[in-house]
Every structure is written in structure tokens, then in C-alpha cells.
C-alpha positions in Angstrom: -3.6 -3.5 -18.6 -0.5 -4.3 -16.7 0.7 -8.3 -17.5 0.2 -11.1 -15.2 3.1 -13.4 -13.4 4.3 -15.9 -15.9 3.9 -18.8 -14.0 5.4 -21.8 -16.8 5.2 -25.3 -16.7 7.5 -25.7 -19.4 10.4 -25.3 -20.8 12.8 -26.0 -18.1 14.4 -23.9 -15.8 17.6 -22.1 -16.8 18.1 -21.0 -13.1 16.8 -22.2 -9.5 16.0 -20.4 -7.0 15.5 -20.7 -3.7 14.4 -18.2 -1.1 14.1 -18.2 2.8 13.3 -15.2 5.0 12.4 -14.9 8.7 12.5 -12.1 11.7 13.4 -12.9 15.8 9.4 -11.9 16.6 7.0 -10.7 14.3 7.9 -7.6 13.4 11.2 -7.5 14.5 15.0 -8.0 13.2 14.6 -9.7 9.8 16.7 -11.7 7.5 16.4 -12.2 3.8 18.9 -14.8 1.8 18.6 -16.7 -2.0 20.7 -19.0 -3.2 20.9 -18.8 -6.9 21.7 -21.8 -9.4 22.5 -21.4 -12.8 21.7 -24.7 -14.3 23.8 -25.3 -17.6 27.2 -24.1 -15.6 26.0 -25.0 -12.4 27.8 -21.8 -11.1 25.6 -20.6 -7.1 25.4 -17.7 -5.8 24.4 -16.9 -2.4 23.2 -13.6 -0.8 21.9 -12.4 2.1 20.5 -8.9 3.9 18.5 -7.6 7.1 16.5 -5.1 8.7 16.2 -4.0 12.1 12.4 -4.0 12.6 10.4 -5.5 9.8 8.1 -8.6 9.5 8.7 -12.1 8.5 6.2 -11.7 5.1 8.7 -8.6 4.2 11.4 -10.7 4.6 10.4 -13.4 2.5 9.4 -11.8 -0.5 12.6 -9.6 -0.2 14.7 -12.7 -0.8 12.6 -13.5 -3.7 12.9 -10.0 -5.5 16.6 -9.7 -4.6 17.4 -13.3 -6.2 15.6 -12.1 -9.4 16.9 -8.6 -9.3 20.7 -10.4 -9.4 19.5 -11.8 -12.7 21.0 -9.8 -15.2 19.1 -11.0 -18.5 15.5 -12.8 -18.4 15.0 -16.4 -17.2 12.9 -18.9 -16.7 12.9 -19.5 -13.1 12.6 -21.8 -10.8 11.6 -20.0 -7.2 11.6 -22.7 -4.4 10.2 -21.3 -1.2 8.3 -22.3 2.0 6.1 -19.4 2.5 2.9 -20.0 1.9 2.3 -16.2 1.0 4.6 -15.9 -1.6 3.2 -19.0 -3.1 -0.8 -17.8 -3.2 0.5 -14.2 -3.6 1.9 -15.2 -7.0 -1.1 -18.0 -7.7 -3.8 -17.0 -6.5 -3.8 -13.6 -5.3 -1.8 -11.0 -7.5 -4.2 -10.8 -10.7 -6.7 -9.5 -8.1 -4.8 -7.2 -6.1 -3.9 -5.8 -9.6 -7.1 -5.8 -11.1 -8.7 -3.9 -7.8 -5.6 -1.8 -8.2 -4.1 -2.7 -5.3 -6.8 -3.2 -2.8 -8.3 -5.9 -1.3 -11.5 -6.6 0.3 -12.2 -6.4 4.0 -15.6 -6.9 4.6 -17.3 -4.1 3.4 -13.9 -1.4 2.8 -11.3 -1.6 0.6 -7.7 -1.7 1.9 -4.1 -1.6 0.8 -3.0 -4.5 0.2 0.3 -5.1 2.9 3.5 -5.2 1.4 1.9 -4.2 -1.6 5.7 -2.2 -2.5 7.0 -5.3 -2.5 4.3 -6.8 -4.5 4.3 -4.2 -6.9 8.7 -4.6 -7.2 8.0 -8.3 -7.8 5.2 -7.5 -10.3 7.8 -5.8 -11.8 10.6 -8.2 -12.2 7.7 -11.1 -13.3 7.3 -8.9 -16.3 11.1 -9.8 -17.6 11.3 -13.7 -16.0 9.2 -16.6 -16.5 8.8 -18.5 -13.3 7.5 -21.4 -11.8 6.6 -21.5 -8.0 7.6 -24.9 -6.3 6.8 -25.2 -2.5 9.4 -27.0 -0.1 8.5 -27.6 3.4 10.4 -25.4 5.8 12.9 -27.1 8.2 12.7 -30.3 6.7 16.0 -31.4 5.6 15.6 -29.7 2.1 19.1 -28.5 1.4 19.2 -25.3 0.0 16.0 -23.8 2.1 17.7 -25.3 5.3 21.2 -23.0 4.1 19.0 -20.3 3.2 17.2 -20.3 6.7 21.0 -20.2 7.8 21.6 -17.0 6.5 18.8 -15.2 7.2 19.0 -15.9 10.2 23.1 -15.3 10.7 22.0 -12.0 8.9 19.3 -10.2 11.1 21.7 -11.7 14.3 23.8 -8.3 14.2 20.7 -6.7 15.4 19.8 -8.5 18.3 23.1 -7.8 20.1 
């Protein structure tokens, strides 16, 4: 049986990280950007990427498994996001999706879960890192999801011109 997220409480964090994504309409041009922090050094690294017609879900869990993928031994991490998707995709939903092999429920059928590539890439990287999901509230003043919104957005831009 394939392992479940590590989702920790403790120890602490050796790295934070913090994820935006978003599209210009839904689907659309889409951005992706993490910021990465290193906490013992305190080194940052920022990255972001787009796509000329995808979806604003896509988006935001492709900033999440490209800020883990940059990781280049395991972690604990600290993902800090404001989507609400990631966040019940990796709490509440993922262990069924998995156990159901990928399917979930609509009404009476069973369908694909959506995005489930992306799911399946972050299952993935979950099974080398320890992390703990912290929500932010998007557009708030929060620093480093307010710079990640930045470049997501600066990134899908080259698209809509």
C-alpha cells in the first residue's frame, strides 16, 4: 500500500515554503511561483513558471511540487499556501483518492479525480519530505504569499500580450 502525506507537527521546519499560483480567467494563462527558505542559513530562493491555458487549481499545486522538487535531500517542510485545495487535498482528501485508486465519488459513478497527475507527482515527493500545511490568507499583507502572487502573475503576463 502506497504511504500517506507526512503531515508533522514536530520537529521544526528545516525549510519554508511558500506557494502562490493563479491564471487571468479560469482556465486560462497561468502562473506558478515558491519562494523557498532554508532556515539554519537563511539562504531564499525564488522561482517562478507559466502556461498558456491551464487552470488556477493546476497552478497552485504546480508551485507546490516545483518548491519541493528544488529540494535536493529530504526535509521537513513548511508549505504556506492560500489555496484551500491544496490544503484539504493534502488533509483531508488524498488518503481517499488513493485508497479508491484515484477516483472519487460523483453521485452514483466514479471519476478521475482532476489534476490527479499532479496529485499523483506530489504524492510522490511527500514520500521523501515531511511537511506541515499552514494556511495564510491570500492578499492580506502576508509577505512572502503577497511576492509569490507577484510572480505568478508577472509570469503568465507574457501570454496575455
Amino acid at each position: 500500500m502506497a504511504k500517506s502525506p507526512s503531515l508533522f507537527s514536530a520537529p521544526p521546519a528545516d525549510v519554508h515554503l511558500f506557494t502562490d499560483g493563479g491564471c487571468s480567467g479560469n482556465p486560462g494563462p497561468g502562473g506558478w511561483a515558491f519562494i523557498l527558505r532554508h532556515l539554519p542559513t537563511g539562504k531564499v530562493r525564488e522561482e517562478s513558471g507559466a502556461e498558456p491555458e491551464t487552470t488556477n487549481n493546476r497552478m497552485e499545486l504546480q508551485a507546490v511540487i516545483r518548491g519541493l522538487e528544488t529540494l535536493t535531500r529530504p526535509c521537513r517542510v513548511e508549505l504556506f499556501t492560500d489555496s484551500v485545495y491544496v490544503g484539504k487535498g493534502l488533509t483531508e482528501w488524498m488518503a481517499k483518492w488513493k485508497r479508491n485508486d484515484w477516483k472519487r465519488r460523483d453521485g452514483n459513478r466514479w471519476e478521475p479525480v482532476k489534476n490527479d497527475d499532479l496529485w499523483r507527482a506530489l504524492d510522490l515527493l511527500l514520500q521523501r519530505h515531511q511537511l506541515k500545511y499552514t494556511r495564510v490568507a491570500g492578499h492580506s499583507g502576508h509577505p512572502e504569499n503577497d511576492r509569490c502572487d507577484e510572480l505568478a502573475v508577472a509570469a503568465y503576463q507574457k501570454f496575455l500580450r
